[in-house]
C-alpha positions as CSV (number, residue, x, y, z in Angstrom):
1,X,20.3,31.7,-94.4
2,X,23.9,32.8,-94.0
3,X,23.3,35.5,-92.5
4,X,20.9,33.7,-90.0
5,X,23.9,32.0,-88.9
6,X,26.6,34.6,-89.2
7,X,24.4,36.3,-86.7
8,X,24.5,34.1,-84.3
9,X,20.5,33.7,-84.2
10,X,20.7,29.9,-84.7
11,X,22.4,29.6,-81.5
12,X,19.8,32.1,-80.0
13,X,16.8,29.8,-81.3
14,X,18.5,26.9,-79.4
15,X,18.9,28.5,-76.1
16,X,15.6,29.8,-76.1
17,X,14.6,26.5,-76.5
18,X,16.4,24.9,-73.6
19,X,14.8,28.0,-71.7
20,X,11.4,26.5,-72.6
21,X,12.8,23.1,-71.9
22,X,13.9,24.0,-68.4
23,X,10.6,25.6,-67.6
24,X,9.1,22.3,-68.3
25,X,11.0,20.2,-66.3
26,X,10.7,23.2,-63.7
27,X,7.1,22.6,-64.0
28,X,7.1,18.8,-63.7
29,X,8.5,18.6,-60.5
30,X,12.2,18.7,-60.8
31,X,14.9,20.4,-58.5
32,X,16.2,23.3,-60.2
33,X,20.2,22.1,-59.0
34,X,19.1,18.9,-61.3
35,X,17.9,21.6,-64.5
36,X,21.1,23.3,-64.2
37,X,23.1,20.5,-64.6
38,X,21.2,18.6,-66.8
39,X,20.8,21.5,-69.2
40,X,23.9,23.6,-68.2
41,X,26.3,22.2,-70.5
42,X,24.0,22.4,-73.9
43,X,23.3,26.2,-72.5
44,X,27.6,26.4,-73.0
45,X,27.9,24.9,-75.8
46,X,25.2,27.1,-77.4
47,X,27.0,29.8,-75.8
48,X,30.4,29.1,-77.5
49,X,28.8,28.3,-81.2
50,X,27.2,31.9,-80.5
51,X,30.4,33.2,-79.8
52,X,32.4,31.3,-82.9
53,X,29.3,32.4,-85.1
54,X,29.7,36.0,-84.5
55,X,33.7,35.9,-84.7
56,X,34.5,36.5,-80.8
57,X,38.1,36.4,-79.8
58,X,39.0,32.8,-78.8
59,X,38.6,33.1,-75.1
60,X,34.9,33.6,-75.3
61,X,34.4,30.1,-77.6
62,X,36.4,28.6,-75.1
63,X,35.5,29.8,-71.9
64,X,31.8,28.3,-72.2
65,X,33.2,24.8,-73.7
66,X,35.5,24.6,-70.9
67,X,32.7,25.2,-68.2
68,X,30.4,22.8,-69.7
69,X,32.9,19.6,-69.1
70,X,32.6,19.7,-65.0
71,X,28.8,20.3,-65.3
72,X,28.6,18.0,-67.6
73,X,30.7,15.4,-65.2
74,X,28.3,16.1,-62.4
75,X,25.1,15.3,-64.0
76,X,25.4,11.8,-63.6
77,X,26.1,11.9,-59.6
78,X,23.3,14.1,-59.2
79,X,20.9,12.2,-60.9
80,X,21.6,9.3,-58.7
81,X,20.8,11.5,-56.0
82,X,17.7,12.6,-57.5
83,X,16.5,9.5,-58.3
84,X,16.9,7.9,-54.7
85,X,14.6,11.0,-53.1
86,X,12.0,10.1,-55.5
C-alpha cells in the first residue's frame, strides 16, 4: 500500500474520478465554465498531493495549490449566475 501512494496512483484514482464526475455533470446539463470551476480546485489539489507524493521540487506542490484559491473564489459568483439562467 506504500508504494500505492509513494507512486502517486492515489492521487491518479482521484482525478480520474473527478473526470468521471465532470462528465456527469457535463451530461446533466451544466455549462462546462461552471464544471471547471466547480471541480477546478479539487483537480489542483490532486495535482499538488501527486506532486508532494512523488517528491517533486516545491514549486510543483505549490503551483497547483496556489491556482486553486482564485478558482476556488469564483465558484460561488458563478453559481449565482448559473442559477438565475435556469
Amino acid at each position: 500500500m506504500g508504494a500505492y501512494f509513494a507512486s502517486g496512483h492515489a492521487a491518479d484514482v482521484m482525478l480520474a474520478a473527478l473526470v468521471v464526475e465532470a462528465a456527469w455533470l457535463l451530461a446533466r446539463g451544466r455549462g462546462l465554465a461552471l464544471v471547471l470551476v466547480m471541480l477546478g480546485p479539487a483537480a489542483l489539489i490532486m495535482l499538488g498531493l501527486r506532486a508532494a507524493l512523488v517528491g517533486a521540487p516545491w514549486p510543483w506542490i505549490a503551483l497547483p495549490l496556489a491556482l486553486s484559491l482564485p478558482i476556488h473564489l469564483a465558484d460561488p459568483r458563478l453559481w449565482r449566475r448559473d442559477n438565475r439562467t435556469v
